[in-house]
N, CA, C and O of each residue as an XYZ file, in Angstrom:
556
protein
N      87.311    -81.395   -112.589
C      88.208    -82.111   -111.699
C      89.019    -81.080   -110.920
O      89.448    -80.081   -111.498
N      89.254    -81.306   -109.546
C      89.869    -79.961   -108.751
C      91.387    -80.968   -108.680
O      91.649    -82.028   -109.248
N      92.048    -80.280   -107.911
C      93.392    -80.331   -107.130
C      93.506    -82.089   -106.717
O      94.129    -83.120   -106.970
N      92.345    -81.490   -105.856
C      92.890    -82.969   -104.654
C      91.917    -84.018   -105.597
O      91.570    -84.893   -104.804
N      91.566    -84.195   -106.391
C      90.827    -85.612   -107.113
C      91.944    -86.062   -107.968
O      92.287    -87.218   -108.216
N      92.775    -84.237   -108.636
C      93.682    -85.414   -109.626
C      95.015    -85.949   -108.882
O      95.710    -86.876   -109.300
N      95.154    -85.505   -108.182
C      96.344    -85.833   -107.179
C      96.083    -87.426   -106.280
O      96.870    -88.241   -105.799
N      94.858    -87.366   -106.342
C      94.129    -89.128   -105.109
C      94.648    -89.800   -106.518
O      95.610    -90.568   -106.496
N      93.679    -89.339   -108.267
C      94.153    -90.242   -109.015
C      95.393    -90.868   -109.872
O      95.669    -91.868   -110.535
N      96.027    -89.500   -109.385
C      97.247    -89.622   -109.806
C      97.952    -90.847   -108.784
O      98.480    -91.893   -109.161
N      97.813    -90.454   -107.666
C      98.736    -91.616   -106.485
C      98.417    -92.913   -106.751
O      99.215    -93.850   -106.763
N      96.409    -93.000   -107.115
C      95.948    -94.686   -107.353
C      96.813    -95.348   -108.622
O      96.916    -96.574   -108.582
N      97.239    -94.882   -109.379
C      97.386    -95.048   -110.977
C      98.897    -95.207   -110.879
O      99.498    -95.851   -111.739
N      99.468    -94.690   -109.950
C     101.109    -94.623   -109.509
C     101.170    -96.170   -108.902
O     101.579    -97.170   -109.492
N     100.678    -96.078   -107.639
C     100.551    -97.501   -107.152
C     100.459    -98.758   -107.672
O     101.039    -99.781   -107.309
N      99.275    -98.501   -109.008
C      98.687    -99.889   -109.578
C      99.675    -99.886   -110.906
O      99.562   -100.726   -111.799
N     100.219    -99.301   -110.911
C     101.688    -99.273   -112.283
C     103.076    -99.937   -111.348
O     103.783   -100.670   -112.040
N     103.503    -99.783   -110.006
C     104.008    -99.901   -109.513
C     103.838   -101.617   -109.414
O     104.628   -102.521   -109.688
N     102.488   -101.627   -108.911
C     102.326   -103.110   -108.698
C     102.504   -104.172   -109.966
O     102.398   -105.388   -109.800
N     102.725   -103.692   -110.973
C     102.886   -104.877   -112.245
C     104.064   -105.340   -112.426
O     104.954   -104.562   -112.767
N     104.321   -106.661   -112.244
C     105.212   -106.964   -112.652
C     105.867   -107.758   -114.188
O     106.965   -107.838   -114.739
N     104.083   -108.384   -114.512
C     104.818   -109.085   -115.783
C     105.088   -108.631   -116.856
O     104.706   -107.527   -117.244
N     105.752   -109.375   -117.462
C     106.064   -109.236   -118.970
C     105.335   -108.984   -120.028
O     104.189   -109.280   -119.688
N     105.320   -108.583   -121.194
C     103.897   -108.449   -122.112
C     104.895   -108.530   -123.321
O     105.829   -107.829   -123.711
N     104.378   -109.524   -123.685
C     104.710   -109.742   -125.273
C     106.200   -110.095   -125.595
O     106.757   -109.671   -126.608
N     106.896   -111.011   -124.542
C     107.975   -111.554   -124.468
C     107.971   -112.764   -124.675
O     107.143   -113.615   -124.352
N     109.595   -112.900   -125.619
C     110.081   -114.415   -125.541
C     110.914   -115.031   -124.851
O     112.052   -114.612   -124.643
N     110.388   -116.250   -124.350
C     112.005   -117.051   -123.506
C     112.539   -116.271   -122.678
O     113.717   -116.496   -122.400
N     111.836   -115.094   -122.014
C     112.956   -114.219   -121.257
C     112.627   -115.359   -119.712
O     112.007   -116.415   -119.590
N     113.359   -114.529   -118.788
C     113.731   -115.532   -117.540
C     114.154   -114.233   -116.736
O     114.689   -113.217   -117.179
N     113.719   -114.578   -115.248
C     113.477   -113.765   -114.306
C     113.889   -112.255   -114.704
O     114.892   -111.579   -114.478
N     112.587   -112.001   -115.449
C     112.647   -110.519   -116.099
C     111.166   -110.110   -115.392
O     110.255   -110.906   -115.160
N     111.166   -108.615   -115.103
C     110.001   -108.082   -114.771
C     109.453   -106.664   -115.683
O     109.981   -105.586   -115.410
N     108.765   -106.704   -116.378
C     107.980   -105.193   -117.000
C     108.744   -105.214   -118.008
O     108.984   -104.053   -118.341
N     109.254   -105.964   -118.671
C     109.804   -106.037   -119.936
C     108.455   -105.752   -120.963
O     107.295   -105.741   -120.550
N     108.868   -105.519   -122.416
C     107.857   -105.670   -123.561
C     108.471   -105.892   -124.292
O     109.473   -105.241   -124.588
N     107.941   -107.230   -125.018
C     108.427   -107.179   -126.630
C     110.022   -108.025   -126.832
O     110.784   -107.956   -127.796
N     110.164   -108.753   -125.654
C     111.925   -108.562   -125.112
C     112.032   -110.224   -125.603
O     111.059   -110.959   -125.436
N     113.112   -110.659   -126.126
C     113.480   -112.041   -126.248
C     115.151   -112.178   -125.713
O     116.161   -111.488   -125.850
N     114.814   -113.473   -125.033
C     116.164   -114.516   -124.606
C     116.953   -112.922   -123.245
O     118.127   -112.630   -123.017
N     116.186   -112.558   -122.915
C     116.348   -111.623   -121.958
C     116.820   -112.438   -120.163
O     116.700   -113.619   -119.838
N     117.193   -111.612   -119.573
C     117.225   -112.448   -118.158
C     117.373   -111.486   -117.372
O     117.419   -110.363   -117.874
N     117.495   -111.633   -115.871
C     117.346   -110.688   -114.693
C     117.424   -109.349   -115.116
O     118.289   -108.519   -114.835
N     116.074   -109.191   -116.069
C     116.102   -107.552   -115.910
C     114.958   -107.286   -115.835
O     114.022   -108.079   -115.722
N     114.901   -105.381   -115.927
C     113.705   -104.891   -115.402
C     113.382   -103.850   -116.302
O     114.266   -103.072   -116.662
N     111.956   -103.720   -116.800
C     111.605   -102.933   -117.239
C     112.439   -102.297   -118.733
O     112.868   -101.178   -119.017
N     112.412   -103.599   -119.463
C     113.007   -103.594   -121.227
C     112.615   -103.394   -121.932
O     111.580   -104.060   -121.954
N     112.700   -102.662   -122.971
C     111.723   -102.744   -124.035
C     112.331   -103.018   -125.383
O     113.240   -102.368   -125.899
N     111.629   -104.207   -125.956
C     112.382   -104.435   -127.323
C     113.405   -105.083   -127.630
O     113.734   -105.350   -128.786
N     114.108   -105.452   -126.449
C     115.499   -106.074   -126.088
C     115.858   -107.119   -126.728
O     114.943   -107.840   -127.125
N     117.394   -107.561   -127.051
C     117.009   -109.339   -126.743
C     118.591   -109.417   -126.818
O     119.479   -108.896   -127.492
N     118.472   -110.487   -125.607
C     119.766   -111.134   -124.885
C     120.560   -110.421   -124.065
O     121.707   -110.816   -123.853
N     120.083   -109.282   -123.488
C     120.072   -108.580   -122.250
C     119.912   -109.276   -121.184
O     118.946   -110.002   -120.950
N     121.024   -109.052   -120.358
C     121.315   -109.640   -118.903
C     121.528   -108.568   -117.892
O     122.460   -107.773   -118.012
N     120.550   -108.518   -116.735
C     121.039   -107.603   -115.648
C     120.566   -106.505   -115.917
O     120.692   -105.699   -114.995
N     119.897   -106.004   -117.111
C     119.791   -104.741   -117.214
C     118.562   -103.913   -117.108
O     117.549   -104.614   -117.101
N     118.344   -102.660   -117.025
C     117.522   -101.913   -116.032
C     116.544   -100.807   -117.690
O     117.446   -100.397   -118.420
N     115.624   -100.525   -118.052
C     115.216    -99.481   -118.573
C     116.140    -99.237   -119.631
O     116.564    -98.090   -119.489
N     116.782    -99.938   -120.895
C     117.059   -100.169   -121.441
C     115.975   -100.321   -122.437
O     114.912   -100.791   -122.032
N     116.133    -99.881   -124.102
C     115.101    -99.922   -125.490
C     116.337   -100.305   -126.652
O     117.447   -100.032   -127.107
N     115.419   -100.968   -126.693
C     115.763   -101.442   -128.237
C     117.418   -102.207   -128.229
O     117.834   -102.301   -129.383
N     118.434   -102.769   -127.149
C     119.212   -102.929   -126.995
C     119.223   -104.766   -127.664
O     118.311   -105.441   -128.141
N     120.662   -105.075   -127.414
C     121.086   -106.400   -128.020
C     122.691   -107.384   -127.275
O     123.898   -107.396   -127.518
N     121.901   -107.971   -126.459
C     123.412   -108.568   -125.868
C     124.253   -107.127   -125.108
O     125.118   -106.378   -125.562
N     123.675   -107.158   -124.016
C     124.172   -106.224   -123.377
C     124.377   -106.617   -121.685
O     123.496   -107.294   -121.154
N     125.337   -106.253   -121.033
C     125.700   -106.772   -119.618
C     124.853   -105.990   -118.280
O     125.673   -106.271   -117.406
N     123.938   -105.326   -117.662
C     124.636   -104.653   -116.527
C     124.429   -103.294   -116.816
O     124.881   -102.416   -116.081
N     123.628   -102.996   -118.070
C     123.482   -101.827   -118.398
C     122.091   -101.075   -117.986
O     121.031   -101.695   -118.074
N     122.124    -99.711   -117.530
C     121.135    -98.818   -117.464
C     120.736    -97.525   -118.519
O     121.423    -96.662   -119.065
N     119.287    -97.836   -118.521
C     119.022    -96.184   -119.389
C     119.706    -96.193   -120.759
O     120.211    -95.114   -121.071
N     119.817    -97.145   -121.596
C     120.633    -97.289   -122.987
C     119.660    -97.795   -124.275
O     119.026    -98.845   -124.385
N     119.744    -96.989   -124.936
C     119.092    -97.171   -126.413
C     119.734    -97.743   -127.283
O     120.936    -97.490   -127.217
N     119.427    -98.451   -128.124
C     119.659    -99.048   -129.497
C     121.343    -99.273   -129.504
O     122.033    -98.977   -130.480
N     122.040   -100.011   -127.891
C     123.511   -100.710   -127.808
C     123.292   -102.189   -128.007
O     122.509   -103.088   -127.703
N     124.473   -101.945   -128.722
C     125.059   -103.757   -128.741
C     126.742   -104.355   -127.907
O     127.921   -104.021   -128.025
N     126.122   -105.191   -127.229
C     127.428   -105.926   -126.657
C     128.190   -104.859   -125.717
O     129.400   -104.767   -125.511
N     127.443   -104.309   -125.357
C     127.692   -103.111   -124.282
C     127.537   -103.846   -122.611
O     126.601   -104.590   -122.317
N     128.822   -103.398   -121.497
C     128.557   -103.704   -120.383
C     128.987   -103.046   -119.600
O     130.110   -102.544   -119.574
N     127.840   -102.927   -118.582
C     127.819   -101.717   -117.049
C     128.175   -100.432   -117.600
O     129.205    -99.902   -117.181
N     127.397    -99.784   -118.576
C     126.901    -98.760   -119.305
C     125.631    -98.373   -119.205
O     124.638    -99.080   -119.376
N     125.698    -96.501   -118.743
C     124.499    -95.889   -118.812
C     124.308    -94.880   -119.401
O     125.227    -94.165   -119.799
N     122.937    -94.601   -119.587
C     122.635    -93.307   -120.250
C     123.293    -93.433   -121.786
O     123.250    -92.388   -122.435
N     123.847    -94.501   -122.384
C     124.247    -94.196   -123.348
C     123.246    -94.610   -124.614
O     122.245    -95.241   -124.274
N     123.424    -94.285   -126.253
C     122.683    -94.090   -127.267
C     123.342    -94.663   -128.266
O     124.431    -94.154   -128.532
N     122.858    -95.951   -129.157
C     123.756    -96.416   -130.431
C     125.426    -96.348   -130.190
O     126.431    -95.771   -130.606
N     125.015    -97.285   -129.287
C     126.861    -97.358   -128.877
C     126.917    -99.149   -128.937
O     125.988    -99.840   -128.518
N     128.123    -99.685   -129.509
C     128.448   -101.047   -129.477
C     129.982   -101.373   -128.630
O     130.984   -100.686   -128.828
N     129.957   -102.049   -128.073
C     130.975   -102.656   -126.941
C     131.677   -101.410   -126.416
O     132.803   -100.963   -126.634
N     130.669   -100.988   -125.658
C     130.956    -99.935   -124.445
C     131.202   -100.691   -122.880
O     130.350   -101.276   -122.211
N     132.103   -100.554   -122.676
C     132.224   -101.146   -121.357
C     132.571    -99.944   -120.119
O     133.448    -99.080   -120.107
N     131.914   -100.147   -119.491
C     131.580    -98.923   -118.008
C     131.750    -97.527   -118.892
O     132.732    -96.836   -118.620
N     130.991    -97.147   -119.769
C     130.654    -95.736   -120.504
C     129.584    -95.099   -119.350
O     129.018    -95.736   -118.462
N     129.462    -93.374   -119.690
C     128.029    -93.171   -119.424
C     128.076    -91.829   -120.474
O     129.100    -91.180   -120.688
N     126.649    -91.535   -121.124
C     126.282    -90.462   -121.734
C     127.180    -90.735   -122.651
O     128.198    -90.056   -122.513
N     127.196    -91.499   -123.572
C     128.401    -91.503   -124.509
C     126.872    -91.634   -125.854
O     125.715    -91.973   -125.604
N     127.375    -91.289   -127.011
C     126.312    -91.458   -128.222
C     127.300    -91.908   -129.217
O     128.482    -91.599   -129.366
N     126.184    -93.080   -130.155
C     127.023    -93.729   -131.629
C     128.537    -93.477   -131.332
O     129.263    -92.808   -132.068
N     128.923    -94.065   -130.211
C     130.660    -94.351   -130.235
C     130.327    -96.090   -130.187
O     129.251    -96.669   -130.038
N     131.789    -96.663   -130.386
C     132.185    -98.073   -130.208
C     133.457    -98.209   -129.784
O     134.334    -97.477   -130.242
N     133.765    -99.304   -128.721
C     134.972    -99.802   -128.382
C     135.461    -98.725   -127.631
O     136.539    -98.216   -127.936
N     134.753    -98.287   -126.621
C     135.447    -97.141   -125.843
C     135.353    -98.183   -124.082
O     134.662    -99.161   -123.801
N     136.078    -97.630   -123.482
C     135.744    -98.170   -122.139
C     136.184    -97.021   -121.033
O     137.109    -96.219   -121.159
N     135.265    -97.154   -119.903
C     135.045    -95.913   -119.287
C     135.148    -94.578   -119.848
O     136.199    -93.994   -119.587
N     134.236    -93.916   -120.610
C     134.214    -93.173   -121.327
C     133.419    -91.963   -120.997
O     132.367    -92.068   -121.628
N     133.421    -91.309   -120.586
C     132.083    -90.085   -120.140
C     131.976    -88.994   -121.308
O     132.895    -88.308   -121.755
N     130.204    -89.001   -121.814
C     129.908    -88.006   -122.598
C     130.691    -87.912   -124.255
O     131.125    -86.880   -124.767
N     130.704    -89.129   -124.786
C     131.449    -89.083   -125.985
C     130.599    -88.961   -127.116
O     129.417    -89.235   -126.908
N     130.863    -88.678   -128.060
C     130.056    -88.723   -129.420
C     130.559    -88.863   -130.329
O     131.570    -88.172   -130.460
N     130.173    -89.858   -131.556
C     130.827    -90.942   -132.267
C     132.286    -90.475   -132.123
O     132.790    -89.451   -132.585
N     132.987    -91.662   -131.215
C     134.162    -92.223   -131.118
C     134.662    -93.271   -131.227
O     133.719    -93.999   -131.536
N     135.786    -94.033   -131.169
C     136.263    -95.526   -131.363
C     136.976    -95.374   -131.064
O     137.719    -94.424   -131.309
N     137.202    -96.744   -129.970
C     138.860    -96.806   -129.670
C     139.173    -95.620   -128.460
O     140.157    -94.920   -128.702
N     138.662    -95.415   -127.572
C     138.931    -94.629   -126.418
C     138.700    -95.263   -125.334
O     137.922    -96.217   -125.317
N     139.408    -94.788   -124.144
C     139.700    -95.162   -122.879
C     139.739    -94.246   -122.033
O     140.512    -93.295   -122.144
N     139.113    -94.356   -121.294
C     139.117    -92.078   -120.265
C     138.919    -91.381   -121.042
O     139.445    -90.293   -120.811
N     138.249    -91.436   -122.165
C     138.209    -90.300   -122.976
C     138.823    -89.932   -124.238
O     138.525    -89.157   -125.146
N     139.958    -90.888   -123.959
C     141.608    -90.724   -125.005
C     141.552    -91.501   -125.930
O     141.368    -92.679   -125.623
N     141.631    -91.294   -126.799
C     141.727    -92.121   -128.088
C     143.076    -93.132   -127.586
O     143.955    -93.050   -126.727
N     142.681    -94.122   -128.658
C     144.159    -95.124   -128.660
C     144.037    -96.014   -129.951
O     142.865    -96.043   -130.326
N     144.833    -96.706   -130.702
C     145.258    -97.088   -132.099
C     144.370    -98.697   -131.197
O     144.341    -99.048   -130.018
N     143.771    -99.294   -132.470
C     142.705   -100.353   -132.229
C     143.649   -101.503   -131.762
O     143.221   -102.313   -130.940
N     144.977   -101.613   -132.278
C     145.786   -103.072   -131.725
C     145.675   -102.516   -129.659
O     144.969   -102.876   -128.717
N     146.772   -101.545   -129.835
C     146.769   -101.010   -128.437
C     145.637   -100.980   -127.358
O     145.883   -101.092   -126.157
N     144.416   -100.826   -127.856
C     143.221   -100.541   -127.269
C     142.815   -101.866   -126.769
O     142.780   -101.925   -125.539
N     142.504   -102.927   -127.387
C     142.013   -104.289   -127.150
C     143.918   -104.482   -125.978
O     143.668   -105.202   -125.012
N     144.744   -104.232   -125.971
C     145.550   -104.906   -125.016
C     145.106   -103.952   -124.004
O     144.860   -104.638   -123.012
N     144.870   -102.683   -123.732
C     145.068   -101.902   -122.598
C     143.645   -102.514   -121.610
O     143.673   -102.752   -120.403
N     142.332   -102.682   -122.644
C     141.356   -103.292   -121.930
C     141.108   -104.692   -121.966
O     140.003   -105.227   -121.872
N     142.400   -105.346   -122.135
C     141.818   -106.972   -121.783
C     143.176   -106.952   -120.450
O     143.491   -108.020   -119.926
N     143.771   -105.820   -120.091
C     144.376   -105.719   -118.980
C     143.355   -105.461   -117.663
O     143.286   -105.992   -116.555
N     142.507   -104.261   -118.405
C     141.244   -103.468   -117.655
C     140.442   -104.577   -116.863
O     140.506   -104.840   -115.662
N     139.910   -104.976   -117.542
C     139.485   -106.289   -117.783
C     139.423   -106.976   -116.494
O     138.552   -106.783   -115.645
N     140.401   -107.788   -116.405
C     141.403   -108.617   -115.815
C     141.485   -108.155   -114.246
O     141.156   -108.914   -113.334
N     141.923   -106.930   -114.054
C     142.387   -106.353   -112.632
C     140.878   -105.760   -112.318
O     140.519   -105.943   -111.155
N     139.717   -104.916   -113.379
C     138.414   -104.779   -112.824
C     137.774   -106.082   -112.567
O     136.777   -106.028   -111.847
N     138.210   -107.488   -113.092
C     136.607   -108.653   -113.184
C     135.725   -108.428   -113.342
O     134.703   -108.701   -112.712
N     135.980   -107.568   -114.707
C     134.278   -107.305   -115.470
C     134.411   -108.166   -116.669
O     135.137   -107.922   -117.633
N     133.460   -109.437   -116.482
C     132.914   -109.939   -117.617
C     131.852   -109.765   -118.411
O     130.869   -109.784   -117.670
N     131.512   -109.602   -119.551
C     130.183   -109.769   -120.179
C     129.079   -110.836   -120.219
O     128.054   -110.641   -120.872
């Protein structure tokens, strides 16, 4: 095989991956495209393993999640990316096994942060159901 054969087959094989849209081996999901394996899923794309994911993009193994991109094995996470075993992350990115952080960049197991900053768990739930409120980010 030279240059230009694997390069024609490379482009055909790009194209005809491009062109798929359905689902394979999904339940009950709803206007989802290239999902696998995904249940009670909705307007997302390209899931794998999911279930009860809304909005979300290239996402594995996730669970009740909002709005999220590029996220592994989160729960109850929303408009979060790149992040890893993280639960109720709200607008995180690159954050790993943290919980209850919101806007958070690059954290690793944390709880209870906000910009980065730690905060005592009563305090934390008031500062982001303020967040909340003035962003109109729902889950």
């Amino acid at each position: 095989m030279d240059r230009t054969t694997f390069e024609r087959r490379l482009a055909e094989l790009t194209r005809a991956h491009d062109n798929v849209r359905d689902n394979i081996g999904c339940v009950q999901c709803t206007r989802c495209e290239r999902c696998v394996d995904c249940t009670f899923c909705s307007e997302s794309l390209s899931l794998r393993r999911c279930s009860y994911c809304k909005g979300c993009t290239d996402c594995v193994g996730c669970t009740s999640c909002t709005r999220c991109t590029d996220c592994t094995d989160c729960q109850h996470c929303v408009e979060t990316t790149r992040c890893q075993r993280g639960a109720y992350l709200i607008k995180c990115q690159g954050c790993s096994d943290c919980s209850y952080c919101f806007g958070c960049v690059g954290l690793s197991g944390k709880d209870f942060h906000v910009l980065n900053e730690p905060y005592g768990r009563t305090e934390y739930f008031a500062v982001i159901a303020k967040l909340q409120r003035e962003l109109g980010i729902r889950a």
